[in-house]
TORLO-107898 format. One record per residue: residue number from 0; residue in one letter; x, y, z of N, C-alpha, C in turn. Coordinates in pm, whole numbers, plus 50000, padded with zeros to 5 digits. Atoms other than C-alpha are relative to their C-alpha. Example, Ala and Ser with C-alpha at 12.3 -4.5 7.8 and 13.67 -1.06 7.14 Angstrom:
2
PT   nr  rest     nX     nY     nZ    caX    caY    caZ     cX     cY     cZ
PT    0     A  50089  49881  50000  51230  49550  50780  50090  50120  50000
PT    1     S  49918  49881  49994  51367  49894  50714  49923  50109  50073
This chain:
260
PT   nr  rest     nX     nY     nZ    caX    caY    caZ     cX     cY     cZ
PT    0     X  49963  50142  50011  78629  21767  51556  50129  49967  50077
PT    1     X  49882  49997  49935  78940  21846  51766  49993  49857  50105
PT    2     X  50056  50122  49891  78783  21625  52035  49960  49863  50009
PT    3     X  50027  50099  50016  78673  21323  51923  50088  49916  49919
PT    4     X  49929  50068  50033  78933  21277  51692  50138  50013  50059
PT    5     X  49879  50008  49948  79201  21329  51918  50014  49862  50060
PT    6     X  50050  50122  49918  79035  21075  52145  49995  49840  49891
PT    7     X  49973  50142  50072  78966  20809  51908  50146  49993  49933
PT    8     X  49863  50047  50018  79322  20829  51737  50085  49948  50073
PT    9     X  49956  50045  49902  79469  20831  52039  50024  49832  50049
PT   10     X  50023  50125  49968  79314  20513  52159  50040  49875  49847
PT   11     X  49947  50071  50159  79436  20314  51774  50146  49990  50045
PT   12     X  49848  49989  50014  79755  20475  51767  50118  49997  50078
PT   13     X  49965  49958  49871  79855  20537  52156  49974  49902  50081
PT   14     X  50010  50093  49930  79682  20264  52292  49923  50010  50145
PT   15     X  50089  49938  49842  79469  20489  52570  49916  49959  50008
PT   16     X  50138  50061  50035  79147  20365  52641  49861  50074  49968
PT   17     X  50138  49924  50040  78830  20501  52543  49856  49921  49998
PT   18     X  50140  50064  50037  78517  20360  52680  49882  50089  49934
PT   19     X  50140  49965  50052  78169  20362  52666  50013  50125  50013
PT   20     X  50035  49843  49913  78149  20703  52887  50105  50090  49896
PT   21     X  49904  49885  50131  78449  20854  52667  49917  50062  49867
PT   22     X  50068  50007  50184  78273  20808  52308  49870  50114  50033
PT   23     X  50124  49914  49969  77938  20944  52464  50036  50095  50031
PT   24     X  49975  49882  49972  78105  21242  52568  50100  50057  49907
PT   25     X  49941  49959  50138  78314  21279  52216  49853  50055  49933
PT   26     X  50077  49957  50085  77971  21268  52105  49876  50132  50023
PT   27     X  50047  49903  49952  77829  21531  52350  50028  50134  49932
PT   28     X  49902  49866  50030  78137  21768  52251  49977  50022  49838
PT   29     X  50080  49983  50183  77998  21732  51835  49872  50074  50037
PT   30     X  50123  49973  49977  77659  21833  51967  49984  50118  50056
PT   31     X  50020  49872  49925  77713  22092  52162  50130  50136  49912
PT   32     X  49987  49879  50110  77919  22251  51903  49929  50063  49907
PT   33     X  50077  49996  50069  77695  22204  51648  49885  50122  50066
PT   34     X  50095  49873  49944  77469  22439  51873  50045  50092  50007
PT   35     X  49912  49842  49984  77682  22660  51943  50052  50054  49833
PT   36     X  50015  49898  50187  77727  22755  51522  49903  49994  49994
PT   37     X  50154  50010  50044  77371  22712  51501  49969  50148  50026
PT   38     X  50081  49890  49924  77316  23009  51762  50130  50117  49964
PT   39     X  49915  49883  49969  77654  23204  51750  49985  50129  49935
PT   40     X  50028  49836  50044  77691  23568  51678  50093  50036  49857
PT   41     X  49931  50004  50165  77812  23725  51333  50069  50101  50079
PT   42     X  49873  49867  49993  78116  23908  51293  49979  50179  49999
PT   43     X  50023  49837  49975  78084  24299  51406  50116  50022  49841
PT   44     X  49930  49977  50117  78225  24436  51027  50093  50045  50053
PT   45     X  49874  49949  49952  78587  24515  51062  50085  50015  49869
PT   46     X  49976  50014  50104  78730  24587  50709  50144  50039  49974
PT   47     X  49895  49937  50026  79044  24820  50728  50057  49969  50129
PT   48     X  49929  50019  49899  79341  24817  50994  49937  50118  50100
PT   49     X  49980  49834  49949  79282  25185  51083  49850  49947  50136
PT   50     X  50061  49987  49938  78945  25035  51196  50053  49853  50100
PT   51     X  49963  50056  49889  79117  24745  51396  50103  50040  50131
PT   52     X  49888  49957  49922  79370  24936  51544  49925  50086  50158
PT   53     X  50139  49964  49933  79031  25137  51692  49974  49932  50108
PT   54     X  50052  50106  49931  78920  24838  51815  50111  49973  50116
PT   55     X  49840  50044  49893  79269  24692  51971  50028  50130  50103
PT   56     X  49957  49935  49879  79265  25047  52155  49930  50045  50103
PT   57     X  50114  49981  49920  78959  25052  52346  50060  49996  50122
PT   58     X  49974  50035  49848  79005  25059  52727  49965  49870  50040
PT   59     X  50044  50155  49961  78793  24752  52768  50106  49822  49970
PT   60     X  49881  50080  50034  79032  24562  52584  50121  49997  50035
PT   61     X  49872  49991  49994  79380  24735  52648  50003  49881  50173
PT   62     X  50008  50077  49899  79237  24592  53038  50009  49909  49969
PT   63     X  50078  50134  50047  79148  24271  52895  50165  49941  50007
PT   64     X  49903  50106  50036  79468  24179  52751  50124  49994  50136
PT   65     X  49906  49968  49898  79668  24318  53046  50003  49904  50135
PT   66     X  50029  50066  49899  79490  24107  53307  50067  49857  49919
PT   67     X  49943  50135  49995  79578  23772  53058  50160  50055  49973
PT   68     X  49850  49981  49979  79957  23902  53019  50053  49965  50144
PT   69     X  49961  50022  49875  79988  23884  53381  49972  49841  50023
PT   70     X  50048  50120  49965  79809  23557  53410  50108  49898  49951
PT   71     X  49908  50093  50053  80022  23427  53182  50161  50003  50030
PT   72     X  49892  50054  49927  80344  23517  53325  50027  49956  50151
PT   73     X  50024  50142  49863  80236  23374  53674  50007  49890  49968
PT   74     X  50013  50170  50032  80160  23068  53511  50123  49951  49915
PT   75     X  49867  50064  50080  80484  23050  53334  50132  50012  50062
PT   76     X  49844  49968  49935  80733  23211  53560  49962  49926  50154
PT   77     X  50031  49996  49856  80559  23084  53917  49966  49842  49970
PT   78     X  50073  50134  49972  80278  22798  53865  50079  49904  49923
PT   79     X  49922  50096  50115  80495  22605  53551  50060  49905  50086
PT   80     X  49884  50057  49922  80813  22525  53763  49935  49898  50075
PT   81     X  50052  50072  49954  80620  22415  54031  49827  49883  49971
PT   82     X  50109  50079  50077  80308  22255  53891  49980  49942  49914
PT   83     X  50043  50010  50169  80329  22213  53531  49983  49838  50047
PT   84     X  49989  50154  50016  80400  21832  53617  49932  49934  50036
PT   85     X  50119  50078  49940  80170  21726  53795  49868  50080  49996
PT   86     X  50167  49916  50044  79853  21976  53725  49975  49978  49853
PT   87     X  50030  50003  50168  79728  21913  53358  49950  50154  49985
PT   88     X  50068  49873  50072  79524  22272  53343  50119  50096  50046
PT   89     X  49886  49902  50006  79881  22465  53414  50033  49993  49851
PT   90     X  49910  49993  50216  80028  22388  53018  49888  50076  49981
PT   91     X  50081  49956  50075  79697  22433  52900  49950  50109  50001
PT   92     X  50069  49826  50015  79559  22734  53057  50096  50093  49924
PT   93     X  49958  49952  50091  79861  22865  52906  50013  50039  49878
PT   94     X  50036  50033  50180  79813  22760  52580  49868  50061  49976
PT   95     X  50100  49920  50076  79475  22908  52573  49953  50096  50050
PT   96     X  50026  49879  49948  79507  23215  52753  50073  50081  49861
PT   97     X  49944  49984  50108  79770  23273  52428  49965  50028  49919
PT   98     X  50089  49985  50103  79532  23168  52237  49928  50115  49971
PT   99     X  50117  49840  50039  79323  23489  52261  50093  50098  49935
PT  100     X  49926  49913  50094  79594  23690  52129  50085  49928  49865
PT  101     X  49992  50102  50154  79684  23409  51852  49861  50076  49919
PT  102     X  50130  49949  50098  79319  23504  51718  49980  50097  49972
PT  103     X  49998  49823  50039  79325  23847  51750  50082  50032  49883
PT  104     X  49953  49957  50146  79624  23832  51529  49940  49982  49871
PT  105     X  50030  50054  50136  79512  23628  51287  49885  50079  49923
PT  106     X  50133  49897  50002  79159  23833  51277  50080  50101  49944
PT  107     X  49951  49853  50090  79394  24140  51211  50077  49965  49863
PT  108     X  49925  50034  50145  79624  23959  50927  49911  49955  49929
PT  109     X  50075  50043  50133  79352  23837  50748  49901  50123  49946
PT  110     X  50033  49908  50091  79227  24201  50686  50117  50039  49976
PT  111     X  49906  49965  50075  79550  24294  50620  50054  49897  49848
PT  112     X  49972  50104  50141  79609  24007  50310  49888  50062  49934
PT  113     X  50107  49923  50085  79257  24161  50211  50038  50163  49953
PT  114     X  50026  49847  50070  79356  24506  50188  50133  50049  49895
PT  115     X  49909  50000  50076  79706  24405  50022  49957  49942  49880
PT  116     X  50028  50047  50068  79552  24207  49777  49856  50130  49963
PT  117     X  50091  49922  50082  79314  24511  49708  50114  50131  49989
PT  118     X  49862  49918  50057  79669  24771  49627  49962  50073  50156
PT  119     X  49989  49935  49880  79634  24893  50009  50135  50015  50064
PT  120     X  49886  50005  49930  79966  24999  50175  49981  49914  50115
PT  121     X  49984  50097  49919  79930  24751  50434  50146  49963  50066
PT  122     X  49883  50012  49921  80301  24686  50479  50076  50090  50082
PT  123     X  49993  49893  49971  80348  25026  50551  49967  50031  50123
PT  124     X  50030  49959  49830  80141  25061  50874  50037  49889  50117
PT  125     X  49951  50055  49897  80263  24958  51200  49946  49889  50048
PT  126     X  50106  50153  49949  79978  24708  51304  50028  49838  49936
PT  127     X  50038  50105  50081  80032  24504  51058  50142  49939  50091
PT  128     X  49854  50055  49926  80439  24360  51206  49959  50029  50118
PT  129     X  49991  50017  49823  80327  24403  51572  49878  49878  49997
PT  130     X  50085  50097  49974  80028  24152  51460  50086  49837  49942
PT  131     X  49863  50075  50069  80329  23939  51291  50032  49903  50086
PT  132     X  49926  50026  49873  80502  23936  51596  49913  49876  50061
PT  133     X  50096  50054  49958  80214  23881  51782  49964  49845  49991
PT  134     X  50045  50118  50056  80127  23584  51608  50089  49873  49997
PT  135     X  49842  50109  49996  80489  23417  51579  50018  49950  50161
PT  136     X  49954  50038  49783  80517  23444  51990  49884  49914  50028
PT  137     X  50116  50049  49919  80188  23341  52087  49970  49839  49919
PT  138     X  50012  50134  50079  80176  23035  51823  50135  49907  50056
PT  139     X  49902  50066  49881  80542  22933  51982  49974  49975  50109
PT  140     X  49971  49998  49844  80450  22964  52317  49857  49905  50003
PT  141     X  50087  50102  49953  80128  22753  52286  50045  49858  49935
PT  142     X  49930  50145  50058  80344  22458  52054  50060  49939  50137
PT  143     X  49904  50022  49888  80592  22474  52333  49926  49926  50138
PT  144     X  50063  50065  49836  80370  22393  52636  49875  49870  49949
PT  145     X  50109  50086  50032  80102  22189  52470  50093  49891  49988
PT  146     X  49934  50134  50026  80393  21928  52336  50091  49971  50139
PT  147     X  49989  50064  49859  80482  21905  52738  49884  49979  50064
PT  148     X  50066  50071  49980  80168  21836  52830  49961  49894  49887
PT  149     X  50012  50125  50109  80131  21585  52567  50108  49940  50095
PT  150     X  49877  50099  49951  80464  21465  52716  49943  49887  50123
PT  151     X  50028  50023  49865  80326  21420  53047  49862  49934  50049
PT  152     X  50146  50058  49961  79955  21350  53043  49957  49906  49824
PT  153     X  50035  50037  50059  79711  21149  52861  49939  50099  49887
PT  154     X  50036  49860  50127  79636  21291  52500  49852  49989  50035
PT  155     X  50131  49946  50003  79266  21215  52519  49937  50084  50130
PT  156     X  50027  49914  49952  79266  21415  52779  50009  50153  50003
PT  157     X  49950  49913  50048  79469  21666  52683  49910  50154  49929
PT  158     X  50112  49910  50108  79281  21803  52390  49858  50018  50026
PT  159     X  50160  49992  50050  78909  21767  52477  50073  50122  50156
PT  160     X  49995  49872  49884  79054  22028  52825  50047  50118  49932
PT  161     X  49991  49853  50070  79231  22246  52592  49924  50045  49919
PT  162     X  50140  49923  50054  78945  22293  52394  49890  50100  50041
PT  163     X  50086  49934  49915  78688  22384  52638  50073  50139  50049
PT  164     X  49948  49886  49940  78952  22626  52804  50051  50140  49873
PT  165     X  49994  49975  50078  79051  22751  52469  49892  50074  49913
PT  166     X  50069  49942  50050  78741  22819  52316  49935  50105  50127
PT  167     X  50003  49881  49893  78666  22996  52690  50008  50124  49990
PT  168     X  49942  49868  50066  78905  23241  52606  49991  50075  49844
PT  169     X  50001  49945  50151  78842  23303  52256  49866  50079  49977
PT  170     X  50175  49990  49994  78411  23338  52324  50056  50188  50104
PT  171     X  49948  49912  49876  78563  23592  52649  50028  50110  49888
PT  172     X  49893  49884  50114  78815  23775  52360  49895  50067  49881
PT  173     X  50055  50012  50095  78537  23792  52084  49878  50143  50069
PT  174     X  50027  49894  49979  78323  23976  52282  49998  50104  50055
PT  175     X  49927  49898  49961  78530  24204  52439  50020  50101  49897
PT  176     X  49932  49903  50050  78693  24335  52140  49900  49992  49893
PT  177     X  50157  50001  50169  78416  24290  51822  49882  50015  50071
PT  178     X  50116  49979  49965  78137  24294  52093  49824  49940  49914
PT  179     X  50030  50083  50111  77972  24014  51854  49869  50004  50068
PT  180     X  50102  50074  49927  77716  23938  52109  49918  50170  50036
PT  181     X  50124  49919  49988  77517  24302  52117  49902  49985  49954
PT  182     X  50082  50064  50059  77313  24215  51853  49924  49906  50020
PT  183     X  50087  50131  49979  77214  23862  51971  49847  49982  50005
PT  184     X  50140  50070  49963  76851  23733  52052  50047  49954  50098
PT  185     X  50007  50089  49860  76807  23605  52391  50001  49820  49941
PT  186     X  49933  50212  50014  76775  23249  52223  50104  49962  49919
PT  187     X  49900  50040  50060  77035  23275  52062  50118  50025  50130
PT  188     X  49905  49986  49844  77267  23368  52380  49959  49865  50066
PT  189     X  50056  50141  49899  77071  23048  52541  50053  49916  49929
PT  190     X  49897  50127  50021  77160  22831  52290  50094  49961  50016
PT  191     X  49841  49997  49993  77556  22932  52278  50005  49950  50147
PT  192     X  49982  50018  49870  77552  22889  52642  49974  49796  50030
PT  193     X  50068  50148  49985  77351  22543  52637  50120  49945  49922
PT  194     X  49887  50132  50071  77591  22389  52351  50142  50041  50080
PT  195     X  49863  49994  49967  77894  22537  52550  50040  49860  50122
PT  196     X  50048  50117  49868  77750  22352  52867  49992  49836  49931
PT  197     X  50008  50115  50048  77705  22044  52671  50146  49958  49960
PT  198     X  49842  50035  49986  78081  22069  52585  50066  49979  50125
PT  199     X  49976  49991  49867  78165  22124  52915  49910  49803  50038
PT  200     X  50025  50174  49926  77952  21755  53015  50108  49925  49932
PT  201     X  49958  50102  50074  78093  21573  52725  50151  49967  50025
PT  202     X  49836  49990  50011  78468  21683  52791  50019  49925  50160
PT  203     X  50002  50044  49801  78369  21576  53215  49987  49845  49970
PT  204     X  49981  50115  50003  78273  21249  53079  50089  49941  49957
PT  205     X  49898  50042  50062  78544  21176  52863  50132  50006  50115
PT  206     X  49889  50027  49949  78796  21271  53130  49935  49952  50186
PT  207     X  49996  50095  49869  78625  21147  53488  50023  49838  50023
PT  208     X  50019  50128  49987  78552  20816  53420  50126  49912  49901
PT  209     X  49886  50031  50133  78873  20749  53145  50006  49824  50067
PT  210     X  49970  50142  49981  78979  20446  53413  49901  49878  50038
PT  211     X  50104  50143  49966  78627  20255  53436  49977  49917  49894
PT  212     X  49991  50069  50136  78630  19985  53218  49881  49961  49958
PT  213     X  50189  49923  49975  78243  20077  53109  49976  49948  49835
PT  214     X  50020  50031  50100  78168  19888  52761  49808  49957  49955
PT  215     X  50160  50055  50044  77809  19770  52572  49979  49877  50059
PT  216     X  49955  50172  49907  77909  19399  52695  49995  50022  50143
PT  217     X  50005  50017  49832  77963  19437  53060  49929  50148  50046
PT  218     X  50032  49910  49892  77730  19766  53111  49873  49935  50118
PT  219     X  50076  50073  49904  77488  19508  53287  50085  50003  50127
PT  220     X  49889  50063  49801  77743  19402  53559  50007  50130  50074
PT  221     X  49983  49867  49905  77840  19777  53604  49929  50036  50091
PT  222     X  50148  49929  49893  77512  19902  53701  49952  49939  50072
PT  223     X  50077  50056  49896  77410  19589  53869  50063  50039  50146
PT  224     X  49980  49942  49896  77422  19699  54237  49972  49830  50089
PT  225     X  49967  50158  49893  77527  19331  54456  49978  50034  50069
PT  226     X  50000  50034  49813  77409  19303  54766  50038  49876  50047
PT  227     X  49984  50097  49960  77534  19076  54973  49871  49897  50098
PT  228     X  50104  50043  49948  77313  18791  55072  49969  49995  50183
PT  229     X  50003  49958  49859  77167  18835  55464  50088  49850  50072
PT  230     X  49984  50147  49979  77371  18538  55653  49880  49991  50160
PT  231     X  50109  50034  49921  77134  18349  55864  50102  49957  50159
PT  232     X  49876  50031  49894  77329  18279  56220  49883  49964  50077
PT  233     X  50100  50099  49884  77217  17992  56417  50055  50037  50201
PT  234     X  50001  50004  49888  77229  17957  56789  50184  49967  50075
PT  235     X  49836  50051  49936  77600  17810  56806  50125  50148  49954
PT  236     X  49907  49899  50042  77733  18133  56613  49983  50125  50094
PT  237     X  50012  49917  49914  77588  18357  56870  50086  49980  50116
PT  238     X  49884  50065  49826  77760  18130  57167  50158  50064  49968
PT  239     X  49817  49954  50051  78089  18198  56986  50031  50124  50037
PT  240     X  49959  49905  49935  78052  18556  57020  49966  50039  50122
PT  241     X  50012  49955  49839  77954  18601  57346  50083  49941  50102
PT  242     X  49916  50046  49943  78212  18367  57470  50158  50070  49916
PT  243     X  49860  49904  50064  78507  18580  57249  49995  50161  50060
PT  244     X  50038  49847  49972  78322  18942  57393  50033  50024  50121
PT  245     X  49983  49965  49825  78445  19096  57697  49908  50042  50088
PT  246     X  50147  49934  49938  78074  19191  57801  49922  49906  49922
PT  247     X  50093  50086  50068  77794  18927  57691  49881  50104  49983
PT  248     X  50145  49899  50014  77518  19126  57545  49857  49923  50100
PT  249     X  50112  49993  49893  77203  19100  57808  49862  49940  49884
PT  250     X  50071  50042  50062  76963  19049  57507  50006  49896  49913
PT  251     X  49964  50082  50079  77121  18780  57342  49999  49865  50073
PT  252     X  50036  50154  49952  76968  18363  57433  50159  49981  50009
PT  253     X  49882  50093  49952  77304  18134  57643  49940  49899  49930
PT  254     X  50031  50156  50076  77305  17833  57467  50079  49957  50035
PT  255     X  49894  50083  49931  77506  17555  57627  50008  49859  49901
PT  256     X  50002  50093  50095  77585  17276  57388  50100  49882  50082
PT  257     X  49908  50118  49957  77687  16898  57520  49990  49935  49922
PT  258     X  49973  50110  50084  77873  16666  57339  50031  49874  50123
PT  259     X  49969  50094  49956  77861  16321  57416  50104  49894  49911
């Protein structure tokens, strides 16, 4: 609901506009979520730290996170400075390249509250304060850049791009490190894909068309396609140009007109 109600508040409280084409593509980005929980994949069981710590040390992953660490300090020490201000997907890719290690934490602290709340030493092992950490930095560092692009751009734009890019990385992170998606069904992989794609239109309509002023009332006029009517040109409008042309066209009647 990130999306639609960013967009419609926005436009109340902010004063942005939100046509026709916006709303229809708020209501794409409901729809194509809705598919995407319909089809998505269940959680690979993960119960104890010992077995996330497993997980967190795979090769596939240690790569994983290493390639967005880098990404992300290009985009914060290089592209920011120069871009942040005028590119909208500089904040954000930030914010939801972050994001993948925001979730990871949280994924690991919420078996750790489970295994403290079942008399598990939990405070005891190391994972648990490096997912702490984890969690404190990466939740700062996406507040921090998201409330400058807010500064800078339009919110309903804002949010329905960090979404899409956001849940990107999180779908990317999910099955990297839980590998959620072995299990699947082929139609179930089709659907996730289809409702992602349907987010992906809804978020294109909402932000291409933001400045056409595209309502239920005037979508007649929009679509009507004016032609202009043919003008009919008599014999005296031809004389005109062939006496203004530095070459008289060869196929075109002299007409000599006397006034008396």
């Amino acid at each position: 609901f990130s999306v639609p109600c960013s967009a419609i508040l926005s436009s109340y409280l902010l004063g942005e506009r939100l046509n026709l084409l916006g709303k229809l593509g708020c209501l794409l980005s409901l729809v194509g979520s809705t598919v995407m929980v319909i089809h998505a994949p269940e959680d690979e069981e993960v119960t104890t730290l010992e077995e996330m710590t497993s997980k967190l040390k795979e090769p596939g992953f240690l790569a994983y996170a290493a390639i967005l660490l880098a990404l992300c300090f290009l985009l914060i020490f290089y592209l920011a400075p120069r871009y942040g201000q005028s590119n909208i997907l500089v904040y954000l890719t930030i914010c939801s390249v972050i994001g993948a290690f925001s979730v990871s934490s949280v994924k690991g602290l919420g078996i750790a509250i489970k295994g403290f709340f079942a008399g598990q030493p939990v405070l005891q092992h190391p994972l648990t304060w490096i997912l702490v950490i984890t969690l404190v930095a990466s939740i700062t560092t996406q507040i921090n850049y998201l409330n400058k692009s807010l500064d800078i751009f339009n919110t309903s734009l804002v949010f329905p791009i960090y979404y899409v890019l956001f849940t990107t990385i999180v779908i990317t992170t999910s099955i990297i490190l839980f590998k959620e998606w072995v299990a699947m069904t082929v139609v179930d992989i089709i659907g996730t894909v289809c409702g992602f794609l349907t987010i992906i239109l809804g978020v294109f309509l909402l932000h291409a068309f933001k400045d056409i002023d595209v309502s239920l009332g005037n979508l007649p006029q929009v679509l009507q396609n004016e032609q202009p009517a043919p003008v009919t040109r008599d014999d005296k409008n031809i004389l005109i140009e062939v006496d203004n042309s530095s070459i008289a066209p060869e196929d075109k009647p002299k007409v000599f007109m006397l006034c008396t």
